[in-house]
C-alpha positions as CSV (number, residue, x, y, z in Angstrom):
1,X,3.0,-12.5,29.9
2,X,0.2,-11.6,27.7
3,X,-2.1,-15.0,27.0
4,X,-3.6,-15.6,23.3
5,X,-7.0,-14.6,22.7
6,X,-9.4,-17.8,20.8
7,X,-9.7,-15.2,17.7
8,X,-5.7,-15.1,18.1
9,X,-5.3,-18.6,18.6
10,X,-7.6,-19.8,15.6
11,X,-6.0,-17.0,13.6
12,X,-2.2,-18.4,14.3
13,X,-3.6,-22.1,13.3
14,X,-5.0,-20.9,10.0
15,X,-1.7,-19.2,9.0
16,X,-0.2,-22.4,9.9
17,X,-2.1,-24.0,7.3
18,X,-1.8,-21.5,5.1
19,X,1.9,-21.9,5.0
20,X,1.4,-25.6,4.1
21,X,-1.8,-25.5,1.5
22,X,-3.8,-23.0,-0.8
23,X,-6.3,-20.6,1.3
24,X,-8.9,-22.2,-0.8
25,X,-8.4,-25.5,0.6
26,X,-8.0,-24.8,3.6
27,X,-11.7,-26.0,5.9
28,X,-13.0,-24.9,9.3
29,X,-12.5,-28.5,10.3
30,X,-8.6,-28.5,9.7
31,X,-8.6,-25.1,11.5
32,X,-10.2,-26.0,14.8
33,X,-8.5,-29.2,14.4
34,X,-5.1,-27.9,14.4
35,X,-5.4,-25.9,17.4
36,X,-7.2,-28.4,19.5
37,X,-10.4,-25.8,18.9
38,X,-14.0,-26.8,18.4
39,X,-15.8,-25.6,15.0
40,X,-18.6,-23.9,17.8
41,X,-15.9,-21.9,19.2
42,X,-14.5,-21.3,15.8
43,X,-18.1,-19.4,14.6
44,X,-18.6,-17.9,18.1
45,X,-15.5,-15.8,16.2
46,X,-15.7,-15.4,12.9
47,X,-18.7,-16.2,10.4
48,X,-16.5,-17.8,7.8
49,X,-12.5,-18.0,7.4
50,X,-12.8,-14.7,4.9
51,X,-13.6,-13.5,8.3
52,X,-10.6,-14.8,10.0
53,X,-8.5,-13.4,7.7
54,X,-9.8,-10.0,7.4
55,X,-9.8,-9.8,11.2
56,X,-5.8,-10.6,11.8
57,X,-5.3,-8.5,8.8
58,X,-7.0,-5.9,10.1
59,X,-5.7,-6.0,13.7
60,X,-2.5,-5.5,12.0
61,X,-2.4,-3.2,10.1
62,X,-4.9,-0.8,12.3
63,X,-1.7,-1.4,14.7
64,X,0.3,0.8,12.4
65,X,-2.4,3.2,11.3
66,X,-3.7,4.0,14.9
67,X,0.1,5.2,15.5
68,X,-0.8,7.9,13.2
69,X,-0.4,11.4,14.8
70,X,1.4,9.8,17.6
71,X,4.2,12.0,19.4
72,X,7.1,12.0,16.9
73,X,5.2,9.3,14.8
74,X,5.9,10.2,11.0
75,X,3.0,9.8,8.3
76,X,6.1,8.4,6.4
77,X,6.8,5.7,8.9
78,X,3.4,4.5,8.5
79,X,4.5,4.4,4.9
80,X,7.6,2.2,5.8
81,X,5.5,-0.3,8.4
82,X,3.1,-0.7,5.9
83,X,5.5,-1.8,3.3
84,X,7.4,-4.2,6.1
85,X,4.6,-6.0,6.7
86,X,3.5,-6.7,3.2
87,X,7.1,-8.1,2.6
88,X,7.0,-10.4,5.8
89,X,4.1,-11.6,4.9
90,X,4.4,-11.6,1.2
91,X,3.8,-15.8,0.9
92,X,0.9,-15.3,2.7
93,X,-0.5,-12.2,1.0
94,X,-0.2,-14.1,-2.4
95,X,-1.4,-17.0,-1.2
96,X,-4.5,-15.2,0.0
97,X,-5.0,-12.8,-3.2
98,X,-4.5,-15.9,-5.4
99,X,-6.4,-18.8,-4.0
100,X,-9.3,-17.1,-2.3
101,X,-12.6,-17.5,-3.6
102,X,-14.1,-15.3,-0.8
103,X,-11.7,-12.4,-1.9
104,X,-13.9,-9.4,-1.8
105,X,-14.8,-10.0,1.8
106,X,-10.8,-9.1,2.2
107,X,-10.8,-5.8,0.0
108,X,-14.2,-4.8,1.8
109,X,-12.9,-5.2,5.2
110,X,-9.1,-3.4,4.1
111,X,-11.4,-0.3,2.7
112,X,-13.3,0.0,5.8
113,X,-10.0,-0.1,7.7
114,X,-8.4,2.6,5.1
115,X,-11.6,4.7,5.7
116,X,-11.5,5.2,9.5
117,X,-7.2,5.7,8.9
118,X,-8.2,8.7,6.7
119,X,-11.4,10.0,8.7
120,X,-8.8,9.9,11.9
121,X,-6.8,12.1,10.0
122,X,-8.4,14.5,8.8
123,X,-9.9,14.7,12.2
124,X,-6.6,15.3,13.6
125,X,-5.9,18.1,11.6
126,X,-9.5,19.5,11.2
127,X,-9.6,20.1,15.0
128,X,-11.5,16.7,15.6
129,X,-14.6,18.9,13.6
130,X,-16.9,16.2,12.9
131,X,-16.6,15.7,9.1
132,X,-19.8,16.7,7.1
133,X,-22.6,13.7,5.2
134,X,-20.2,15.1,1.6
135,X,-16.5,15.1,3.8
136,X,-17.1,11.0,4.6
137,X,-18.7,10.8,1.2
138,X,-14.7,12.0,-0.5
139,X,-13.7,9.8,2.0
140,X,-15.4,6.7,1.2
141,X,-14.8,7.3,-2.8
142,X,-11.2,8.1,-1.9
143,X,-10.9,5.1,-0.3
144,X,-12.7,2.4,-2.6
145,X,-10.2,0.9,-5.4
């Protein structure tokens, strides 16, 4: 049996709030609360709760991109986990691009996560060639939205 992580833990309480309030109301104070958590251990984790939230996003969708080039592991699969998570998680999703002030701290952390997806890539295909200063350049532009 695999035990929860603090990161996890925090993480789980703040999506339980989140299913109950707007992200924008939602305080350190109710988070550590609900899970019995201290606000010290809460920022030994995460600087802010744009933080949190970029960090469990993250985490899940790098577990669907690092599949990638996996034996019999379809680029189009990705596709297809990609668009299952957004739908399980669609309340949350809107609730997090509506009613966040912190937004941008979100999209930065999901372009550095669609980055290292594409640099992994290209590795793979490139022979794992160490992409040039101008390759990660196309990389980063490709990425930002």
């Amino acid at each position: 049996m695999k035990r929860q992580t603090p990161k996890e833990i925090l993480t789980a309480s703040f999506q339980e709030l989140a299913a109950k309030k707007t992200i924008d109301k939602i305080t350190i104070q109710e988070i550590v609360d609900n899970c019995g958590y201290s606000p010290a251990t809460f920022y030994r984790h995460f600087k802010d709760k744009y933080d949190l939230i970029a960090w469990e996003h993250t985490r899940a969708v790098a577990d669907i991109m690092n599949q990638i080039g996996a034996d019999g592991y379809p680029w189009k699969q990705t596709l297809y986990d990609g668009a299952r998570l957004y739908k399980e998680n669609k309340e949350y999703l809107v609730n997090l691009l509506l009613h966040t002030s912190g937004y941008d701290s979100f999209i930065r952390y999901m372009n550095e996560i669609n980055c290292a997806a594409l640099e992994k890539y290209i590795l793979s295909v490139n022979g794992n060639r160490k992409l040039t200063h101008e390759e990660m350049m196309y990389v980063k532009i490709y990425c930002h939205d």
